[in-house]
C-alpha positions, -999 to +999 in steps of 0.1 A: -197-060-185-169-050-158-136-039-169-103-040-150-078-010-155-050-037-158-022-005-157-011-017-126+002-048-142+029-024-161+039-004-135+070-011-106+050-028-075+042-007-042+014-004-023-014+000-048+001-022-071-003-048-045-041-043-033-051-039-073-033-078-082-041-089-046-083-084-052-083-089-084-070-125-077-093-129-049-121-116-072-112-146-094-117-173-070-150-158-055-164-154-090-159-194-096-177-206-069-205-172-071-213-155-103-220-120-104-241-117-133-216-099-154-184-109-172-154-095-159-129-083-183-092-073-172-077-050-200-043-047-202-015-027-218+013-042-241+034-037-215+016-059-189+026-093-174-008-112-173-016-129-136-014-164-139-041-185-128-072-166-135-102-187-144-130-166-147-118-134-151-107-129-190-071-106-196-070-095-231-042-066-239-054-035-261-035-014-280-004-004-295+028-009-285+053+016-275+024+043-258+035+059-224+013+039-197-006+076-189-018+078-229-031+042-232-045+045-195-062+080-207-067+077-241-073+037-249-085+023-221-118+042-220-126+038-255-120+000-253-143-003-219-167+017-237-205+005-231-197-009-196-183+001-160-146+008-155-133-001-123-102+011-115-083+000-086-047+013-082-053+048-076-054+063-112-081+066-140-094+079-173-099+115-165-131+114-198-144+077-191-181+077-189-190+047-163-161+045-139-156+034-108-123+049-092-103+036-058-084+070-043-062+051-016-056+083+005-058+119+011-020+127+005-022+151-023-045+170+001-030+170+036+006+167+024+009+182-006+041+196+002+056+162-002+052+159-041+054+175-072+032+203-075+022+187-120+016+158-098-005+175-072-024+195-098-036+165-117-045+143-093-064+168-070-082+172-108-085+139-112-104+130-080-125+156-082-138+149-114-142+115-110-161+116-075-187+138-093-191+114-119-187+081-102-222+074-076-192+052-057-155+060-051-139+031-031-108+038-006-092+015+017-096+025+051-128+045+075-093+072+081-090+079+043-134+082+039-130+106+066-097+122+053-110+127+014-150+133+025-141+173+029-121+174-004-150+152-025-180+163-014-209+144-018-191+115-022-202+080-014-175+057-003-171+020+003-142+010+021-125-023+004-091-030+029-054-041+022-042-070+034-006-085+035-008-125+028+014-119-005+046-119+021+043-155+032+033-164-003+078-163-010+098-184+006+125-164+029+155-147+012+182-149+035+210-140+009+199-105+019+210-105+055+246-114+042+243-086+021+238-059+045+260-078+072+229-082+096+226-108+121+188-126+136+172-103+162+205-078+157+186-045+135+158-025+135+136-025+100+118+004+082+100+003+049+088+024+027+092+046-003+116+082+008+087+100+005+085+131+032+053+118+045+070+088+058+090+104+085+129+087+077+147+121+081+128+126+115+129+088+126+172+084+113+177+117+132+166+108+166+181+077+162+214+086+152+214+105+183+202+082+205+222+053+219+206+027+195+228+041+170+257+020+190+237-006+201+220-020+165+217-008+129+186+005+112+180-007+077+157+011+054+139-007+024+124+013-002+129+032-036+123+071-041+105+083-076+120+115-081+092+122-106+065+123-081+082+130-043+101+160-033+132+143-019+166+154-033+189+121-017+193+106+015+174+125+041+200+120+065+235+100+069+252+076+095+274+047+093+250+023+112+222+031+088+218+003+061+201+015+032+190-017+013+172-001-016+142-020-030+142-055-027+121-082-035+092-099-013+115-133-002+142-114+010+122-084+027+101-116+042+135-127+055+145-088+071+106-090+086+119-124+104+151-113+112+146-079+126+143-073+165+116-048+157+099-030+128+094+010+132+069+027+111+070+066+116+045+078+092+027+109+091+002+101+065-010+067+056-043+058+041-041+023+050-001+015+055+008-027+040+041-030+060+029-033+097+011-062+088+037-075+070+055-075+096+028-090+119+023-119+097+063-124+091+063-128+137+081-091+141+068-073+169+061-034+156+068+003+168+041+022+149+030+062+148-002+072+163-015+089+125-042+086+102-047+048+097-022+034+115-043+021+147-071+015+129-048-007+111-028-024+138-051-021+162-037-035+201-011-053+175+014-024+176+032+003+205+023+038+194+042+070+193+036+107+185+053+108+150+066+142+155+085+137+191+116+119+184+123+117+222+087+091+223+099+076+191+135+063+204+120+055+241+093+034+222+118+019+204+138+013+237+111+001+257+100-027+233+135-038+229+138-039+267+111-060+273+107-097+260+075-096+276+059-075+259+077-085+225+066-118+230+027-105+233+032-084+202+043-114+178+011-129+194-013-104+195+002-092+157+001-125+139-039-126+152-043-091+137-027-097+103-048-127+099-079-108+100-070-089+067-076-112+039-074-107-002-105-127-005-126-102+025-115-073+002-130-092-027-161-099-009-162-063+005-156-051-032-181-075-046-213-061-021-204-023-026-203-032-065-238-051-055-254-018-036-250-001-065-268-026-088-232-025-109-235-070-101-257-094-089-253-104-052 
């Protein structure tokens, strides 16, 4: 028997969130034309909103309501996967579960650790370690986070099982949201992400706000901050033509994608990084750093900048904009790109490391 840690079904959607519901789905529709020799179980808190649609793969909510997410996720999940292998795909698991198979999306708590709580810090850096010398395969989502976590988890084999972004285009545009923010087609610059350090805002709102694109278009940010788990104490920096649009759901971040003249992403750290291919696959033409997983990501899809040199960030920016060229061959070159990351890969990429290790049938 497999079991799903279904936590991710109870929990506020970001990037994990996504790649756990994305192949999982996937995992459904390869399992109902190829069986894997094992039933596939997807356990889920009280809390949970079931997916819809799932035809092989069985949901069945466990235990009580009213316990925090951690204690259920630490205390009944393991007991009710008991006598088969846990597979847990957003990041987290059962620190005491006997046959588990963990994802660790990326290295952050390691190379940036500076950027979060130091309770959240201490128990994941626990966590993973425990885990990788229990588990004979740890999954991740990208060949940058293998490399980045192999020094950390020794011994560790890893499989690497990758994002993609078709969940965008599954939601019809939102335009209501460019009212909103007073923004007009081809007239802003986009970022997303959460305000966590290792994204680079205060660095990339800083050269821009003295740069002259601060007269010449606005810069909206999407994202939430979790005061719980970043180190951010508010805005990480302020100016009139910076739109700060908070979270927002997929149709209308679809429509900002479609809207925007160009997407920046300034990350420092990244083990795989969803929102350049969203924006690929939504036609904008994107400004990326040169860090971690970012190329390996968007490829010859994306312009490239050192994340720590403002000056190469705005004159990126700048040269893109400048050029409707060379826009024009990044929509091209990024739709191409985006296409080549699909739910239902990861599902067959999950579904032959699970098959090395004799956990299914090929």
């Amino acid at each position: 028997m497999i079991h799903l840690n279904g936590k991710f079904l109870a929990q506020r959607t970001t990037g994990v969130q996504r790649f756990a519901r994305g192949v999982v789905t996937a995992l459904d529709r390869s399992l109902q034309s190829t069986p894997c020799g094992q039933d596939v179980e997807l356990l889920l808190p009280p809390a949970a909103t079931p997916i819809e649609g799932l035809q092989v793969i069985r949901q069945r909510v466990i235990g009580m309501p009213g316990r925090s997410l951690t204690a259920w996720e630490q205390l009944e999940l393991p007991r009710r996967a008991r006598g088969g292998t846990l597979l847990c795909l957003s990041g987290s698991a059962p620190f005491f579960a006997g046959d588990c198979l963990p994802t660790i999306h990326d290295a952050a708590v390691y190379r940036y650790p500076q950027a979060y709580s130091r309770p959240f810090v201490t128990w994941y850096r626990l966590l993973f370690a425990r885990r990788a010398r229990r588990s004979p395969l740890v999954l991740t989502v990208s060949e940058s986070s293998a490399r980045d976590l192999a020094p950390h988890l020794p011994r560790t084999t890893f499989r690497v099982v990758p994002n993609s972004a078709e969940h965008i285009t599954a939601q019809l545009a939102d335009t209501s949201v460019l009212e909103r923010l007073q923004l007009s087609p081809r007239g802003f610059l986009l970022a997303v992400g959460s305000l966590n350090p290792t994204k680079n805002f205060g660095r990339l709102i800083k050269a821009y706000a003295t740069s002259a694109l601060a007269d010449r278009l606005p810069l909206v940010i999407v994202g939430a901050v979790n005061r719980d788990v970043f180190r951010a104490d508010g805005p990480v920096a302020d100016h009139p033509n910076v739109r700060w649009a908070g979270p927002v759901p997929d149709g209308q971040l679809r429509a900002l994608y479609e809207a925007a003249a160009a997407f920046v992403f300034p990350s420092l750290y990244e083990g795989f990084g969803i929102p350049p291919l969203e924006a690929m696959r939504c036609g904008c033409p994107v400004v990326a750093s040169r860090a971690s997983s970012i190329p390996e990501v968007c490829g010859d899809a994306a312009d490239y900048f050192d994340p720590l040199d403002p000056s190469a960030m705005i004159a990126a920016i700048v040269a893109l904009l400048d050029d409707p060229a060379r826009r024009q061959a990044l929509v091209s070159r990024g739709l191409t790109r985006a296409d080549a990351f699909s739910w239902d890969h990861a599902a067959e990429r999950l579904r032959d490391a699970l098959a090395e290790f004799r956990f299914i049938e090929r």
